[in-house]
C-alpha positions as CSV (number, residue, x, y, z in Angstrom):
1,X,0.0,0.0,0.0
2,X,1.2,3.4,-0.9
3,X,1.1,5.9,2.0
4,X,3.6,8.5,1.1
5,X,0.2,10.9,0.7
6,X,-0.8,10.1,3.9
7,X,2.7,10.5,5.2
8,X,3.3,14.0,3.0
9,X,0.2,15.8,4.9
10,X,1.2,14.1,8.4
11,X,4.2,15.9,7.9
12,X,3.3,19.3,6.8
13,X,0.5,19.1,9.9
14,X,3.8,18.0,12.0
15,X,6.2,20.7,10.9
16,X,2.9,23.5,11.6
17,X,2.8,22.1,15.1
18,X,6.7,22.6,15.1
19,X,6.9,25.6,14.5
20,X,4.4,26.6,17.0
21,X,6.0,24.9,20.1
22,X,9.2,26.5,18.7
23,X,8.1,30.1,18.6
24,X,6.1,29.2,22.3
25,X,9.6,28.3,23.8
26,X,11.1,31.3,22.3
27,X,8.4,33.1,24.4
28,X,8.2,31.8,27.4
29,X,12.0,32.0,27.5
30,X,12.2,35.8,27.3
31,X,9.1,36.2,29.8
32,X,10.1,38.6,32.1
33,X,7.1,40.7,33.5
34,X,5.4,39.8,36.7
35,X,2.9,41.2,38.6
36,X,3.5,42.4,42.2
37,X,0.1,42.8,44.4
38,X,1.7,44.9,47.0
39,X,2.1,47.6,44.6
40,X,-1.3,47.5,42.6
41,X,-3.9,50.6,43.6
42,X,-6.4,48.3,42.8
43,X,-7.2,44.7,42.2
44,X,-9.4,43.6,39.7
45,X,-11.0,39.9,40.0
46,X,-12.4,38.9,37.2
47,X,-15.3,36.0,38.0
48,X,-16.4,33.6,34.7
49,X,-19.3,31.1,35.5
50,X,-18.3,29.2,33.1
51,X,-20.7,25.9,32.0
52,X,-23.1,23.3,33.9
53,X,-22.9,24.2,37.8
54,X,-19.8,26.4,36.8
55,X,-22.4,29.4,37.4
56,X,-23.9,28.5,40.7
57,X,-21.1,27.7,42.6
58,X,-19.5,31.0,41.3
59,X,-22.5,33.2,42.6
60,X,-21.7,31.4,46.1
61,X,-18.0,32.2,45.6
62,X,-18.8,36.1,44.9
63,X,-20.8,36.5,47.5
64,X,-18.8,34.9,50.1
65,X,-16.2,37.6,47.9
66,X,-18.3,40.6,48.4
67,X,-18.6,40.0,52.0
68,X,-15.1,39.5,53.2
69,X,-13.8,42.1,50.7
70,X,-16.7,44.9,51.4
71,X,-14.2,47.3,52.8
72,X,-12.1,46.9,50.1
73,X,-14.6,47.1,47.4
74,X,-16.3,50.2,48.9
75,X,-12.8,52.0,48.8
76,X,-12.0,50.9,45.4
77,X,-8.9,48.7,46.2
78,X,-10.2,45.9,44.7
79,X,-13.5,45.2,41.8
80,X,-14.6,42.1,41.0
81,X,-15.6,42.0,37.1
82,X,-18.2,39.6,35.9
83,X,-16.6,37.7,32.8
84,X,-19.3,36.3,30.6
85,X,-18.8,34.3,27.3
86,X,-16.9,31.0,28.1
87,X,-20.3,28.7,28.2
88,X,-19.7,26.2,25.9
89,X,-22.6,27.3,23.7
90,X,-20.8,30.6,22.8
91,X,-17.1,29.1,22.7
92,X,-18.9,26.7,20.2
93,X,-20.5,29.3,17.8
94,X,-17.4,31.4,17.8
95,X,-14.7,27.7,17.0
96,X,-12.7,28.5,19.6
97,X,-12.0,27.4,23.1
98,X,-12.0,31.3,24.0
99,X,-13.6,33.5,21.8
100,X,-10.8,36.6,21.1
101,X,-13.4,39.1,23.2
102,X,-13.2,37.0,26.4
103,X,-9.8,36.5,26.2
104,X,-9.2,40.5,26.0
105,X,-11.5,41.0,29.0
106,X,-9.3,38.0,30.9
107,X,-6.4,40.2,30.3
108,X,-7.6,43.1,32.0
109,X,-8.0,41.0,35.0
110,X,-5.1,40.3,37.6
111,X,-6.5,37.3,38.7
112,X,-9.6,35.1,37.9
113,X,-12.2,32.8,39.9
114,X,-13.2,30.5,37.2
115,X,-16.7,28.1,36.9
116,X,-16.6,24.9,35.5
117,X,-16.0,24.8,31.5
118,X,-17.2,22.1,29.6
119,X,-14.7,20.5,26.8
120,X,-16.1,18.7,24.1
121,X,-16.0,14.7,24.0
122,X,-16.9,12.5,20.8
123,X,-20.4,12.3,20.4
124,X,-21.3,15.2,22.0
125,X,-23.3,17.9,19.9
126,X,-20.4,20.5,19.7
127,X,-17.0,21.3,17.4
128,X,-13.9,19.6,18.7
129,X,-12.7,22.9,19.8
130,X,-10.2,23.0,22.9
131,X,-10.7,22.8,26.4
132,X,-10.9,26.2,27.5
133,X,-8.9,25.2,30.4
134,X,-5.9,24.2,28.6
135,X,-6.4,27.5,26.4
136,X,-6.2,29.9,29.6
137,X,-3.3,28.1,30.9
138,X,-1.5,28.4,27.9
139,X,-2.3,32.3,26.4
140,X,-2.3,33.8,30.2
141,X,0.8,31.1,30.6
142,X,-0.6,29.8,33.9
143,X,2.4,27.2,34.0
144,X,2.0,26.3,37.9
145,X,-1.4,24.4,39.0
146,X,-1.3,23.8,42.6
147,X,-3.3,21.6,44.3
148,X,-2.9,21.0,48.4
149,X,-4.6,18.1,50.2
150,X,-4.8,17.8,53.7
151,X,-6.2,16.0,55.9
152,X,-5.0,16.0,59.6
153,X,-6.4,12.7,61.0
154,X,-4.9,10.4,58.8
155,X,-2.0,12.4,58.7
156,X,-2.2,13.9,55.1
157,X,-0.7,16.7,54.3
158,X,0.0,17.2,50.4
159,X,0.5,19.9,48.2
160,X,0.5,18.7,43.7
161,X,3.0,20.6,41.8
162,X,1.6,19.9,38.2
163,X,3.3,21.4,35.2
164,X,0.1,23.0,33.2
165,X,1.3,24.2,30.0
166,X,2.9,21.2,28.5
167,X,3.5,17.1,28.5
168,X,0.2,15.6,27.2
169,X,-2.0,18.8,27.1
170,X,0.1,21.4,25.3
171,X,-1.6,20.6,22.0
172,X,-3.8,17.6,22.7
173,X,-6.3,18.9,20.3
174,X,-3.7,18.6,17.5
175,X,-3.3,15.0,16.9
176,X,-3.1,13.7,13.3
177,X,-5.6,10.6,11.9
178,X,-2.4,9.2,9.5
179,X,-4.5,6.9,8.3
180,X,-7.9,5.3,9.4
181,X,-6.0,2.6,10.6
182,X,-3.3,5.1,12.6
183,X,-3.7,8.3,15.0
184,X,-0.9,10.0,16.6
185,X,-0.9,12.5,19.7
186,X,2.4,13.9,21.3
187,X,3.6,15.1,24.3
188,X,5.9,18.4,24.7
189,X,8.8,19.1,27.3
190,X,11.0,22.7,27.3
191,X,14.0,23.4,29.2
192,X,11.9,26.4,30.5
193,X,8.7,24.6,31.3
194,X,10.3,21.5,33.4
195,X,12.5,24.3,35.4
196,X,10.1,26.9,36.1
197,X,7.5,24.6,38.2
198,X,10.5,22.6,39.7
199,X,12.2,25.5,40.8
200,X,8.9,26.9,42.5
201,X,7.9,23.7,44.3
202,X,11.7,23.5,45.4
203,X,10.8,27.2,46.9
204,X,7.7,26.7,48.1
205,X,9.0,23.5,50.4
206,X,11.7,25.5,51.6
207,X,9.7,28.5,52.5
208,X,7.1,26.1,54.2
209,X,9.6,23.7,56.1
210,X,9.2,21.3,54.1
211,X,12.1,18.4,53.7
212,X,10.3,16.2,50.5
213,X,9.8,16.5,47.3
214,X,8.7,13.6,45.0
215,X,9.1,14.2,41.2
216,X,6.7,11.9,39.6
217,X,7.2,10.5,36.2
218,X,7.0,7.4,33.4
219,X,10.5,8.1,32.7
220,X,11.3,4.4,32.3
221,X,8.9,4.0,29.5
222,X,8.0,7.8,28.0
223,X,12.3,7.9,28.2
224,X,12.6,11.8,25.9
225,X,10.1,13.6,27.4
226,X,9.8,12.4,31.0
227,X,13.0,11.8,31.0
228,X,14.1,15.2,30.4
229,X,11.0,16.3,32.4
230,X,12.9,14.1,35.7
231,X,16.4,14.6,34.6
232,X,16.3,18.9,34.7
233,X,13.9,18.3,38.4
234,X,17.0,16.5,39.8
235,X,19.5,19.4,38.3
236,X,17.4,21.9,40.3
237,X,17.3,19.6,42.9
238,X,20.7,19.8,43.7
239,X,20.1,23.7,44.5
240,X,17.9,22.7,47.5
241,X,20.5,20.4,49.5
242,X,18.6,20.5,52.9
243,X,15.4,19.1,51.0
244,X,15.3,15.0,51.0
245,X,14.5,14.6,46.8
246,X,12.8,11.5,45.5
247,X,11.7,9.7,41.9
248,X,8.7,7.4,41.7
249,X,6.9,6.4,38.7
250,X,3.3,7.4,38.6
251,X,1.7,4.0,38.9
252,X,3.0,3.0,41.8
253,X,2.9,6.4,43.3
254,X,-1.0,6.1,42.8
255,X,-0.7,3.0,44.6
256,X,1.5,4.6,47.7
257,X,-1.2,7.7,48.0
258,X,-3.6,4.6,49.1
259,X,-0.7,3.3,51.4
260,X,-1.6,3.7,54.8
261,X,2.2,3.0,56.2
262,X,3.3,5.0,53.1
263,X,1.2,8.1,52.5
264,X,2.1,9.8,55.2
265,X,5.4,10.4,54.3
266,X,5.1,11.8,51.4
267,X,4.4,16.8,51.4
268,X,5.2,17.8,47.8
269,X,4.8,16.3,44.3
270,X,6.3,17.6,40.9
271,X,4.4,15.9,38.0
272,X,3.8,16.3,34.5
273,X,0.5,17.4,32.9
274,X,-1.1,14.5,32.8
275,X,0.1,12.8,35.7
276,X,-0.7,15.6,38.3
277,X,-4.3,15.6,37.0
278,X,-5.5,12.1,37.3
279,X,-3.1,11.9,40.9
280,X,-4.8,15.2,42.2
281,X,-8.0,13.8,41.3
282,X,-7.4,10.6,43.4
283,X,-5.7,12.6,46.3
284,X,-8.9,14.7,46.3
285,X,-11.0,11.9,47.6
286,X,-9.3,11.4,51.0
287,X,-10.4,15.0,51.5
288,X,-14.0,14.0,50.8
289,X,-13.8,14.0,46.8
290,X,-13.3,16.5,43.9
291,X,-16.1,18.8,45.4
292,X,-13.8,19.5,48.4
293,X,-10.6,20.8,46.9
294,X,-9.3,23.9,44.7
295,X,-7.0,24.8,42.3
296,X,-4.1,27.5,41.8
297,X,-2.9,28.1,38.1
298,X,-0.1,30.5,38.7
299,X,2.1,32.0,35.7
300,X,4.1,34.9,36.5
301,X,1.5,38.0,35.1
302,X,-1.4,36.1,35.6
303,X,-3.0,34.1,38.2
304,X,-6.8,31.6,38.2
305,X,-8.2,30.0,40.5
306,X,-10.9,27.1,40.0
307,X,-12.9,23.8,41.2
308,X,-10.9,21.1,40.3
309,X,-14.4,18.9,39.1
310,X,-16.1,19.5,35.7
311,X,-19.3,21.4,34.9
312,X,-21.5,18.1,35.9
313,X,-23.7,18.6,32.9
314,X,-26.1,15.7,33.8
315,X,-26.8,17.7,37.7
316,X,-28.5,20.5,35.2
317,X,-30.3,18.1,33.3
318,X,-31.5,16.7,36.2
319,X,-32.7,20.0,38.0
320,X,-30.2,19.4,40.5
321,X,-27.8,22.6,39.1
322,X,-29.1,24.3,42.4
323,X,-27.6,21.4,44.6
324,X,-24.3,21.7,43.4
325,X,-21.4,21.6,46.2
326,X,-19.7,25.3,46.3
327,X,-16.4,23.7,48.1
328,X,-14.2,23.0,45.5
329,X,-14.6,26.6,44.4
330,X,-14.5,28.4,48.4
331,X,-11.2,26.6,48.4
332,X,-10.1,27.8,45.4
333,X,-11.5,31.0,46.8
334,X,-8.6,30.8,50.2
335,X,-5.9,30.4,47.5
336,X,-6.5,33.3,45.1
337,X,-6.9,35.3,48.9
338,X,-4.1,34.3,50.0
339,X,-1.9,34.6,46.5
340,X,-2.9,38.1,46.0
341,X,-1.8,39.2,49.5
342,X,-4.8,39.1,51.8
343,X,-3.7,36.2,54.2
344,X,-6.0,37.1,57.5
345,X,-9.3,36.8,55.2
346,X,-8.1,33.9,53.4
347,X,-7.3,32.3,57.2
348,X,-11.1,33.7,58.0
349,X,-12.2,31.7,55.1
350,X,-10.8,28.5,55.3
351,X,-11.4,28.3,58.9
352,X,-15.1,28.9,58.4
353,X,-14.5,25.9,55.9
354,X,-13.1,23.7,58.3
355,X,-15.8,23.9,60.8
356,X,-18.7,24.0,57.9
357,X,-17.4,20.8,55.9
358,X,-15.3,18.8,59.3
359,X,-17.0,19.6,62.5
360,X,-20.7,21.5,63.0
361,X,-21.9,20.0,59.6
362,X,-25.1,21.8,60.2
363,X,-25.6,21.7,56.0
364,X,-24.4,18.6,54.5
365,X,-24.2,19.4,50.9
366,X,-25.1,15.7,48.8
367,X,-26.1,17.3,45.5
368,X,-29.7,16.3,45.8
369,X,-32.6,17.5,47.9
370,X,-32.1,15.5,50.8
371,X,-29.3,18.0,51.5
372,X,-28.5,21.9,51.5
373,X,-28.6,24.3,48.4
374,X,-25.5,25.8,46.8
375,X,-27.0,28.6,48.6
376,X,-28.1,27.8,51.8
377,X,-24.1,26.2,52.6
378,X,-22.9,29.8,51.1
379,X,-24.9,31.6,54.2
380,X,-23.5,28.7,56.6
381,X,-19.9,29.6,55.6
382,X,-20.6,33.8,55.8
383,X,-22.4,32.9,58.9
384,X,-19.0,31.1,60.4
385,X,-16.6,33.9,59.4
């Protein structure tokens, strides 16, 4: 069979996406500019419901928002900006995973409390465009997602380094069908990319007193691109010398999280894209699922903060939208607080939190209506701060 055809227009496609990652490195290598809170006159939030419950659960966010911030609002230190546009019915109608207006209004933001987005799955009634998520990661170049876990009785206490702008994700929508017979995705590693997220988990251990760091690969078997990913991890490593530094492979470090004699020894993970978001995913349910836990996506401009779940399409189409857990997003709420410089009302929050979700558990949230409203938990936490 003759395929050199097939093989001429896999290649054009594959020299495209070349040149793409190329000029990207070329970027992110010269980025320079960061944004320092302490010195803005004012703050502005932007808030983007997003799809599904994505909306909801952000109205519960804002409010908790307006009331902690009031003072800060009222003076004109800080605004929060409603962001519309990113439903999936108007990323759909404009064929991208951000239409070009949103985007422009996300850049006018300093940091972002982001809803739920849906990305498109075969089958469903919409384009193959991008996840939206990946898209904001990459154009605001939110390289950092952070994801802590903790959970004092059993002794956990975790906090996910995941590289967010690379590995499996950087252009997942960009796979070529060779043939019908043969499909090809890739997977991206950059000098920069690997370094920057090592380098801040490295910092972050050592400015929290932490002595671990596990960098989590498949290096043995994905040997160029995890390798390098592991190989520049233990370079920066060697920078941190009071910091213990070990390498596990991702399946069995899915297997230790589960460990009770193990688990407990591990504080902070480096991973890969894909890695750190199946492992966060599992670590999140020792906290009480995905519903409980937030999400940092740092870059060094930009900042967003998010629920780590998806936009639970099938709670909507149930009339159950209204029960939808606010959690996930309230702690993802306590990081963009704290990340933007206001530590004693992010404390004030995740207290409230604590007490709310651990010990009164006057609302129990189940996402039906044999428990609390989005809303009615919302007033429980204002009530508890």
């Amino acid at each position: 069979m003759d395929y050199s055809k097939a093989i001429e227009e896999a290649l054009k496609k594959y020299e495209e996406l070349l040149l793409g990652q190329l000029e990207r490195v070329e970027r992110i290598n010269s980025s320079k500019e960061t944004t320092d809170f302490s010195k803005l006159d004012r703050i502005v939030i932007g808030i983007c419901g997003g799809d599904g419950i994505g909306p909801v659960i952000s109205a519960a966010s804002r409010r908790v928002l307006g009331s902690l911030l009031a003072d800060r609002i009222k003076d004109g230190k800080v605004e929060l900006r409603e962001i519309e546009g990113l439903t999936i019915e108007n990323r759909a109608a404009a064929g991208k995973a951000i239409p070009d207006d949103v985007l422009a209004e996300l850049k006018k933001c300093h940091v972002i409390l982001k809803g739920p987005t849906t990305t498109p799955r075969a089958g469903d009634p919409w384009p193959n465009i991008e996840s939206a998520n990946v898209a904001m990661r990459r154009e605001l170049d939110l390289f950092a997602n952070v994801r802590p876990v903790k959970v004092p009785e059993k002794g956990i206490d975790w906090t996910f380094f995941r590289e967010n702008t690379e590995g499996g994700y950087a252009v997942g929508s960009k796979g070529i069908n060779v043939t019908d017979d043969l499909a090809l995705d890739y997977v991206v590693t950059t000098t920069e990319g690997t370094s920057r997220i090592a380098r801040l988990a490295f910092e972050y251990a050592r400015r929290n007193g932490k002595n671990r760091v596990s960098i989590v690969t498949k290096a043995n078997v994905i040997k160029t691109t995890d390798g390098k990913f592991l190989r520049i991890c233990e370079e920066i490593a060697k920078e941190y010398p009071e910091i213990t530094t070990d390498e596990w492979f991702i399946d069995i470090m899915t297997a230790k999280l589960v460990d009770e004699k193990r688990r407990t020894d591990f504080q902070v993970f480096i991973l890969p894209n894909l890695y750190g978001d199946i492992i966060t995913d599992e670590a999140a349910e020792f906290q009480g699922g995905v519903g409980t836990a937030g999400s940092a996506n740092i870059g060094k401009r930009y900042a967003m903060f998010e629920a780590i779940h998806g936009s639970a399409p099938r709670m909507v189409n149930e009339g159950r939208a209204k029960y939808a857990d606010p959690c996930s997003m309230l702690r993802a709420t306590v990081m963009m607080l704290s990340h933007i410089g206001f530590q004693t009302e992010a404390d004030k929050l995740s207290a409230a939190l604590d007490r709310c979700m651990f010990e009164e558990k006057k609302f129990v949230i189940t996402g039906r209506d044999n428990g609390a409203t989005c809303e009615q938990f919302a007033e429980y936490v204002m009530e508890n701060i």
